[in-house]
C-alpha positions in Angstrom: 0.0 0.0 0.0 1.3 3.9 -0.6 1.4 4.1 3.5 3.7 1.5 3.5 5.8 3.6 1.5 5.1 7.3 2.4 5.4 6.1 6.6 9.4 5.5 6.8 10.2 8.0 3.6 9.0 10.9 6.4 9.9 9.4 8.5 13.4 9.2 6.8 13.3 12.6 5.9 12.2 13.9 9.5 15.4 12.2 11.0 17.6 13.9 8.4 16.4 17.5 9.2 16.3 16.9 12.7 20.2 15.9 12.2 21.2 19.4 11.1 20.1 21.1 14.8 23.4 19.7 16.7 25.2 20.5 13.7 24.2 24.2 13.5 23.5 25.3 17.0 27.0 23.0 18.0 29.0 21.6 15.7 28.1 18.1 16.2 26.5 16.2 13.4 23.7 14.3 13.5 23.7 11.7 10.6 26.8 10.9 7.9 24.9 14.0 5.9 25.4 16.2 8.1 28.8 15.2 9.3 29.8 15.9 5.1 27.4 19.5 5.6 29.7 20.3 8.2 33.0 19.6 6.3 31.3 21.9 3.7 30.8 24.8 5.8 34.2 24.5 7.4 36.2 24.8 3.7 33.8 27.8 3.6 35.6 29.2 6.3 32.0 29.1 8.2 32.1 27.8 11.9 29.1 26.2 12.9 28.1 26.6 16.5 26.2 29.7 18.7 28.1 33.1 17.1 27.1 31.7 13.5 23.5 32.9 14.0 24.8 36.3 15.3 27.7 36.5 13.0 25.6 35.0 10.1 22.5 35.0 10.4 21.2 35.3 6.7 23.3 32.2 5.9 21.6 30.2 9.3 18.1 31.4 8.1 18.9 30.8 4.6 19.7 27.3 5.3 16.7 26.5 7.4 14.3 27.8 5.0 15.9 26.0 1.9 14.7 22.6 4.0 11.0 23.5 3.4 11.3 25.2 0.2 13.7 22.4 -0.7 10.5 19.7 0.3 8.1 21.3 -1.6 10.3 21.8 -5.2 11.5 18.1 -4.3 7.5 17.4 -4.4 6.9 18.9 -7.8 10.0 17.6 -9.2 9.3 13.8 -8.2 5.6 14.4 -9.4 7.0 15.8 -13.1 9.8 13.1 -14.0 8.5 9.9 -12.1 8.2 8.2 -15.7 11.9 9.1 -16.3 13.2 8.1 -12.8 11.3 4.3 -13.2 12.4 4.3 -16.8 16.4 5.1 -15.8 15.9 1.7 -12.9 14.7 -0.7 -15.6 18.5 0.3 -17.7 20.8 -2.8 -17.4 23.7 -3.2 -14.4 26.1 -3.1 -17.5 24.8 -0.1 -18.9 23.7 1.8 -15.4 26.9 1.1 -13.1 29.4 2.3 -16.1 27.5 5.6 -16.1 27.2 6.2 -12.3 31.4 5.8 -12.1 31.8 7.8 -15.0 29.5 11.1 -13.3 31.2 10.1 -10.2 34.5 10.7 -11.4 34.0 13.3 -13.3 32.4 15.1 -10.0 36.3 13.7 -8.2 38.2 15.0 -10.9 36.4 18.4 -11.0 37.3 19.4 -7.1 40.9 20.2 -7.8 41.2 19.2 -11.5 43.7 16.2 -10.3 43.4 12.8 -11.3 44.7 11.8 -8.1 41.0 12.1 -6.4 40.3 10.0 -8.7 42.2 7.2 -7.2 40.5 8.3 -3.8 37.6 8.1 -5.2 38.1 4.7 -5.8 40.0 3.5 -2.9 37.3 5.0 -0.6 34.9 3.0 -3.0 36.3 -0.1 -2.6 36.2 0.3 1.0 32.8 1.3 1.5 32.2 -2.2 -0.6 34.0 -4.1 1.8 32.1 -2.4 5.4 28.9 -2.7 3.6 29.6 -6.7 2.7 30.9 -7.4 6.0 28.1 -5.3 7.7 30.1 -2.3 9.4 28.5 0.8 9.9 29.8 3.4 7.2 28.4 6.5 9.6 31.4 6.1 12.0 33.5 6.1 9.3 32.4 9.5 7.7 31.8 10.7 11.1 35.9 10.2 11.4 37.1 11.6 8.2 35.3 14.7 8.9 35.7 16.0 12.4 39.1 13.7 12.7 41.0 17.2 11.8 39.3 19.1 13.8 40.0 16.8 16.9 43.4 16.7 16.2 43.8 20.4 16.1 41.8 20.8 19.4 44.2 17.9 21.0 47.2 20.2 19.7 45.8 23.2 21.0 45.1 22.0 24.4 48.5 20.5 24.7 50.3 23.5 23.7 48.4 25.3 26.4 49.0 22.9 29.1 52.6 22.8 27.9 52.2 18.7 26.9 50.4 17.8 30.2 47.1 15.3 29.4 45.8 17.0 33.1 44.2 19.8 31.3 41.7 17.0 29.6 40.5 16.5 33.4 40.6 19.6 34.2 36.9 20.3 34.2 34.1 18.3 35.0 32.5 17.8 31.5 35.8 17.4 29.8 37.1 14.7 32.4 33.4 12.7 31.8 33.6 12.7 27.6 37.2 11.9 28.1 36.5 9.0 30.5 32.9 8.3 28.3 35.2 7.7 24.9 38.0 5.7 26.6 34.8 3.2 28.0 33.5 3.3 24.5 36.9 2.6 22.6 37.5 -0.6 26.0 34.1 -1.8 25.6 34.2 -3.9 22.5 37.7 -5.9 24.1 36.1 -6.7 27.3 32.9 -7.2 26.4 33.7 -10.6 25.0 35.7 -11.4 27.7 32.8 -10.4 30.4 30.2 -12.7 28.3 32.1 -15.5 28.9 32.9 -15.1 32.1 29.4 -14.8 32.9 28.8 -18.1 31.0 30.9 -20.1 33.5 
């Protein structure tokens, strides 16, 4: 039935709107999407968090209002080319996977006119493939790439200002429990195992 269909897509789309808050108002991203958004706006030179609604604010407002206008041209547009979008999935593999590389690397190529990203773009590819065959999560890993540099130039920072000490992670109260919350999250997965079966005897 079309309720089976139209339930999860808004839901689907709900969840990936509601992702952006963290990202503006904070800096954290809420989904894979918005983890790439924020790489975006950081290129930009734009800093997501509290002083970009004061120190941009037709940017902020710009953005949330492209998510409804951005629904409703989505609308029309599915609603005008649905015959061409069912007509491009009945193509054959051989003639529809060639084509999707070829845009793809053409959109690679076109970043910094280097065949080298390229060869990312491949790499990256073929590792995707492997997660997604031996079921990892691909979120973490986009998650990672993105704010990776940013959490190693905060590490550097804080080091320099503590002149190399790791006290200054612990210095606070909320830094010393995210600190303590990551290195329980990174433990976890060893000792879990462990735990099980020591529970099983």
């Amino acid at each position: 039935a079309i309720e089976g269909v139209v339930a999860p897509e808004t839901a689907a789309h709900a969840a990936g709107v509601s992702a952006l808050l963290p990202m503006i108002t904070l800096g954290i991203p809420g989904s894979p999407t918005a983890a790439v958004m924020l790489g975006g706006l950081l290129i930009w030179g734009l800093q997501p968090g509290p002083m970009l609604f004061k120190e941009r604010p037709e940017f902020v407002w710009g953005l949330i209002a492209s998510m409804y206008t951005g629904n409703v041209i989505g609308v029309l547009i599915v609603l005008l080319f649905v015959p061409f979008f069912a007509a491009i999935l009945r193509l054959p593999f051989a003639i529809l996977f060639p084509s999707i590389v070829y845009v793809c690397a053409i959109g690679s190529f076109a970043v910094n006119n280097s065949s080298i990203d390229i060869w990312y773009m491949m790499l990256f590819g073929i590792v995707g493939y492997v997660f997604k065959k031996l079921d990892y999560p691909i979120a973490p890993m986009v998650l990672a790439l993105v704010l990776g540099d940013m959490a190693e130039s905060a590490l550097r920072q804080s080091l320099i200002m503590s002149q190399g000490s790791p006290k200054i992670f612990f210095a606070s109260p909320i830094s010393a429990i995210l600190v303590t919350a990551s290195i329980l999250l990174m433990v976890w997965p060893l000792i879990s195992p462990y735990l099980r079966k020591k529970r099983a005897l």
